[in-house]
C-alpha positions, -999 to 999 in steps of 0.1 A, spaced: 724 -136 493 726 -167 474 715 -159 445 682 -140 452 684 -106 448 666 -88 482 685 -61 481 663 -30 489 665 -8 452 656 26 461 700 -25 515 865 -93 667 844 -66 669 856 -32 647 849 -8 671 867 19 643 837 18 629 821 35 658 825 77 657 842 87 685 820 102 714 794 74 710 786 56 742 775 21 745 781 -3 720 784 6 690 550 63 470 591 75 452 602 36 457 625 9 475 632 -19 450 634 -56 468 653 -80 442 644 -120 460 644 -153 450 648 -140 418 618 -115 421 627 -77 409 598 -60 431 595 -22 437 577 -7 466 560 25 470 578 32 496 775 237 738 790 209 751 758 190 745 759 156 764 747 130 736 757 101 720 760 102 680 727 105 677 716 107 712 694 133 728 703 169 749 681 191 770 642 197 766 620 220 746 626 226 702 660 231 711 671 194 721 654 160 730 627 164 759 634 160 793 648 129 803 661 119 769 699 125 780 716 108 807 709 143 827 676 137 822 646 134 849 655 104 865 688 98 850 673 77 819 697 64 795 707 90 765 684 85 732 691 91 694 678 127 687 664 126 653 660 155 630 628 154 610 626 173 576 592 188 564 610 205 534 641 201 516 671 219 531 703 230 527 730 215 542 769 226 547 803 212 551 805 233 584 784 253 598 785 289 589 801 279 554 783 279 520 760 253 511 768 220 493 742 206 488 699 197 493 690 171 522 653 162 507 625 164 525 613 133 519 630 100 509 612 71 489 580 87 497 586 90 532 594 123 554 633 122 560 644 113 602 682 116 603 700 112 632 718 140 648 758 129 655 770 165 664 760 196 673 767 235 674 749 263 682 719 268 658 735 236 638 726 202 640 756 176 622 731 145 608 740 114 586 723 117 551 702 86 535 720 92 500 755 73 490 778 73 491 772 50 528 781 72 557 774 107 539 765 135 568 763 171 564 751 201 586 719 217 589 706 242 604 682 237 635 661 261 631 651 241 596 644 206 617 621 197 642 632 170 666 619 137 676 641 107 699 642 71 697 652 46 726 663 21 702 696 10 682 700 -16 661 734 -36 658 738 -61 631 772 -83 629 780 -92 595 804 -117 602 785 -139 630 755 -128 613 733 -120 642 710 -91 651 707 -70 681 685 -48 693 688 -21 722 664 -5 740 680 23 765 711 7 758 696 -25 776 694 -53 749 663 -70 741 668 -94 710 698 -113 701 689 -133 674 702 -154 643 702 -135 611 705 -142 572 734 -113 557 754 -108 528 772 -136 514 808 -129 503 801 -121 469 777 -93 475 785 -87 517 760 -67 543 786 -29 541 798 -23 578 795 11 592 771 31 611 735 41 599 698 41 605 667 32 597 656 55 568 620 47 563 596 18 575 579 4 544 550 -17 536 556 -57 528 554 -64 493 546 -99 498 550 -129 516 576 -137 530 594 -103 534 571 -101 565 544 -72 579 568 -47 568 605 -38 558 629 -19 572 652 2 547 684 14 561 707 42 546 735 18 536 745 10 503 750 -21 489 789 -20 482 784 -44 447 755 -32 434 747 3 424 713 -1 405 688 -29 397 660 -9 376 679 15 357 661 45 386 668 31 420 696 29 446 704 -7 460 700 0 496 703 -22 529 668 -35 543 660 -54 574 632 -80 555 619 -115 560 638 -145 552 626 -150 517 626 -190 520 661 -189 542 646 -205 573 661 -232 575 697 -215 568 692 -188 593 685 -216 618 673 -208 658 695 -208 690 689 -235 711 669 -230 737 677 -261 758 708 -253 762 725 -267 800 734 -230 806 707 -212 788 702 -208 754 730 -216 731 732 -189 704 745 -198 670 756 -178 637 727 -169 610 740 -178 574 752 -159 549 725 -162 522 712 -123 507 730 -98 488 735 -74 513 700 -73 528 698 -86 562 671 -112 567 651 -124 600 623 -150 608 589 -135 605 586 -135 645 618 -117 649 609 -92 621 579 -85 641 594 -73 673 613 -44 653 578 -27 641 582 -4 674 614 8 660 611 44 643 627 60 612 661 80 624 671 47 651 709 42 646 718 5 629 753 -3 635 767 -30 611 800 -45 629 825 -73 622 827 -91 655 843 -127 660 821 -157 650 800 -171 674 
């Protein structure tokens, strides 16, 4: 990102990137590094779409939150929320590999569900390496939804966002430059933290991916992915125009973080709705 480190410290269109049975399109601490700043913040067959929603009641989304739902409403992630650590498998019925934890960067853990068996839940995990999932057992979850998904492309730098699967922002976006590039793949929003000043905006979104380049800024924390403010990049990120003979004229963002993805304050805003365990998918699509 051009020099200023934002990176979160606690970050044509490749559809491959997309898991297969996905419909549509595809305080411990989070340490910002911006403009030169190192900050750190306390911060079956089921019908579903990686992570989208089944039947009612403990045992799946409620009603409605599939596409056999009451009224035939568009399939939403099902989230798994953790109040404890737990164990999670390679398959289910195996031996345990491993601890998800309960909470992540202070925050109570929302993964999104991308599979499912009976009495197991398959869910991404927050930790690297970037696209890490595991099994857990659903009887040590509860379960929550959200509407929403997130799609950022990295290469026309823009950001999308879906609400039942109808989109509802399209807008300009400051990514990774090519030095330090925003990782493609498919993840979510880990935890919703609080601004740590101006300029990052009311509050920061931290995803579960990884920045590829960096591994550590403070000698403790993970360099992960956040969905910020535009740190001074303005200007770079630029805004479609909106006179356009045929409707607005959208235009790339810039490439101008390292790895974070950066919006205009306003834009930023409209994502506050947007709950821990929503689905980001970072593409590669053609330039605009």
């Amino acid at each position: 990102m051009g020099g200023a480190k934002e990176t979160a410290g606690t970050g044509a269109r490749r559809r491959e990137s997309v898991e297969p049975g996905r419909t549509g399109r595809p305080a411990a601490a989070v340490a910002l590094l911006a403009a030169g700043i190192s900050l750190v913040l306390a911060v079956g067959p089921p019908l579903f779409r990686p992570g989208f929603g089944v039947g009612g009641g403990r045992g799946g989304a409620p009603p409605g939150a599939g596409p056999g739902g009451r009224g035939g409403a568009p399939p939403r992630t099902l989230i798994a929320t953790l109040g404890r650590n737990v164990p999670h498998y390679l398959e289910p019925d195996g031996t345990a590999v491993g601890i998800v934890p309960g909470r992540w960067r202070d925050a109570v853990a929302a993964l999104p569900v991308i599979d499912q068996r009976p009495g197991w839940l398959r869910v991404r995990l927050a930790q690297r390496p970037n696209g890490s999932t595991g099994w857990v057992r659903r009887s040590d979850v509860g379960l929550t939804t959200s509407p929403y998904r997130i799609e950022i492309d990295a290469r026309s730098a823009r950001l999308r966002l879906f609400d039942d699967d109808a989109k509802v922002m399209d807008v300009p976006a400051g990514v990774g430059t090519l030095e330090h590039p925003t990782p493609t793949g498919n993840y979510f929003v880990a935890l919703l933290a609080p601004s740590p000043g101006p300029g990052y905006g009311d509050v920061v979104l931290v995803t579960s991916a990884h920045s590829p380049t960096t591994t550590d800024y403070d000698a403790t924390l993970d360099a992960s992915v956040a969905i910020l403010g535009p740190l001074g990049a303005d200007a770079q990120i630029g805004v479609d125009d909106q006179a356009g003979v045929e409707g607005p004229r959208r235009q790339a963002g810039a490439r101008v973080s390292r790895g974070c993805v950066r919006l205009h304050l306003a834009d930023l805003g409209r994502l506050r709705a947007v709950p821990a365990g929503t689905p980001v998918d970072i593409i590669a699509e053609a330039a605009v």
